[in-house]
C-alpha positions, 0 to 999 in steps of 0.5 A: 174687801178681805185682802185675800180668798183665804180671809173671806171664807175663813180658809184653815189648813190643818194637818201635813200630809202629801195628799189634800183633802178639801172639805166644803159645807151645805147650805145653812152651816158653816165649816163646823160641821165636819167637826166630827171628822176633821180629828180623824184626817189631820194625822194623814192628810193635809185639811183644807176647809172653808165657809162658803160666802152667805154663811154666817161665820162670813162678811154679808159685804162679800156676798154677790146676789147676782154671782151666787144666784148660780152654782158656777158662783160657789164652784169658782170661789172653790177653784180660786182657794185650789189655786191661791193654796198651790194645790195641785190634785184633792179629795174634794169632800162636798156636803148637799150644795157644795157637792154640787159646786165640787162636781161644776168646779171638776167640769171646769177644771178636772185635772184639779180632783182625784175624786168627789166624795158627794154627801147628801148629793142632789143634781136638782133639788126638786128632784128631792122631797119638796114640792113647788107648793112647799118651796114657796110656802117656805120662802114666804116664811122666811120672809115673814118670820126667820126666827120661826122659820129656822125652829121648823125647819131645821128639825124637818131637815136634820131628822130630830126635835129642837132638843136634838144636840144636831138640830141646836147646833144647825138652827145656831149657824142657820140663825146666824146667816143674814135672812136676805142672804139666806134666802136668795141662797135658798131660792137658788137651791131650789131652782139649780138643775144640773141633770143635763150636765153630770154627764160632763163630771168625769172624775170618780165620785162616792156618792153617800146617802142618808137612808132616810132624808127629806130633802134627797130621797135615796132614789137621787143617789141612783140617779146620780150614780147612773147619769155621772159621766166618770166610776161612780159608787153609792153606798146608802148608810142608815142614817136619818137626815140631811146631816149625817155627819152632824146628827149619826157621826158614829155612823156616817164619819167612819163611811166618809173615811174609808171612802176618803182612804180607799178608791173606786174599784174595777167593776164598779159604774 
């Protein structure tokens, strides 16, 4: 085992400011994809970022089948890399499902969080734009073939063709996860169904919403909005995508920012 949470999720710490902003990557990426962003925080914040266990960039050795078939799995290896960094409060920034493991760990622990900013957010992800039929059709082609899986689905998902610089960049780190762990990652996606307990997530939360995205329609976002049991805001950017911040980063990072600088206001849900 690596002899610490930090080395197993490749944990960096950027930056030196008073207030922490932890950022944590989707399913099929790694912590390069806030690569856009991490430039315009480390002047004032102090960066914390991480790769979540299955991704690529991490040891498939450290990977639990049974811990991570369950969100909880992710929201306690946030909490674990809170508690041995000494922080005290963060902006939690989560991208798909690491939102979703920030808005569990907030359940657990919400004296932990000044806000979650919730990129690309879904409470069940069937709620989204793929069908049961879809799921299973997707599941057997990565079973069959994970190569041929990966060149179709990260276009669907990015919103672009495979000459896309967004699309190269996910099918890189999509192709680097183990294709067992990949897929029982996957399966756990699709199946996760936390509606029953947003109403548990009191922290602020800054929900932000492709307007155009496959996987988490904008109607998910309003869900979310009106069912989170703390203020909550959504702001709908047009962007296509599940990756904004990948694939329309001159669009989506200077909206992550200023929700990252400013908080919800009196008034809002």
């Amino acid at each position: 085992m690596a002899s610490s949470i930090a080395e197993a999720h490749n944990v960096r710490v950027l930056g030196g400011g008073d207030t922490v902003v932890v950022l944590g990557h989707g399913f099929g990426t790694d912590q390069s994809v806030w690569k856009h962003l991490i430039p315009h925080l480390v002047d004032c914040y102090k960066v914390i970022v991480y790769d979540h266990m299955g991704s690529g960039t991490t040891s498939p050795d450290y990977f639990d089948f049974d811990r991570y078939s369950t969100l909880e799995g992710f929201a306690y290896d946030l909490l674990a890399i809170l508690e041995e960094f000494g922080v005290q409060k963060c902006i939690y920034v989560g991208h798909s499902l690491s939102s979703m493991a920030g808005a569990v760990a907030s359940i657990f622990r919400p004296d932990l969080f000044h806000k979650l900013i919730m990129l690309s957010a879904s409470p069940r992800d069937y709620f989204g734009g793929f069908e049961q039929e879809d799921i299973d059709e997707l599941c057997g082609a990565m079973e069959t073939n994970y190569k041929s899986w990966v060149s179709g689905f990260a276009p669907l998902v990015v919103g672009g063709d495979m000459d896309s610089v967004a699309v190269q960049e996910f099918s890189r780190t999509l192709f680097s996860m183990r294709p067992d762990i990949a897929l029982s990652m996957f399966r756990m996606i699709f199946t996760f169904d936390l509606r029953h307990f947003l109403e548990r997530v009191t922290v602020p939360c800054h929900i932000i919403q492709s307007s155009k995205d496959l996987a988490v329609p904008v109607a998910v976002a309003e869900y979310l909005h009106q069912n989170l049991g703390g203020k909550s805001i959504v702001e709908v950017v047009p962007t296509e995508g599940h990756l904004p911040q990948l694939s329309s980063p001159e669009l989506t990072i200077p909206v992550l920012l200023r929700h990252i600088q400013h908080d919800i206001v009196d008034g809002d849900h």
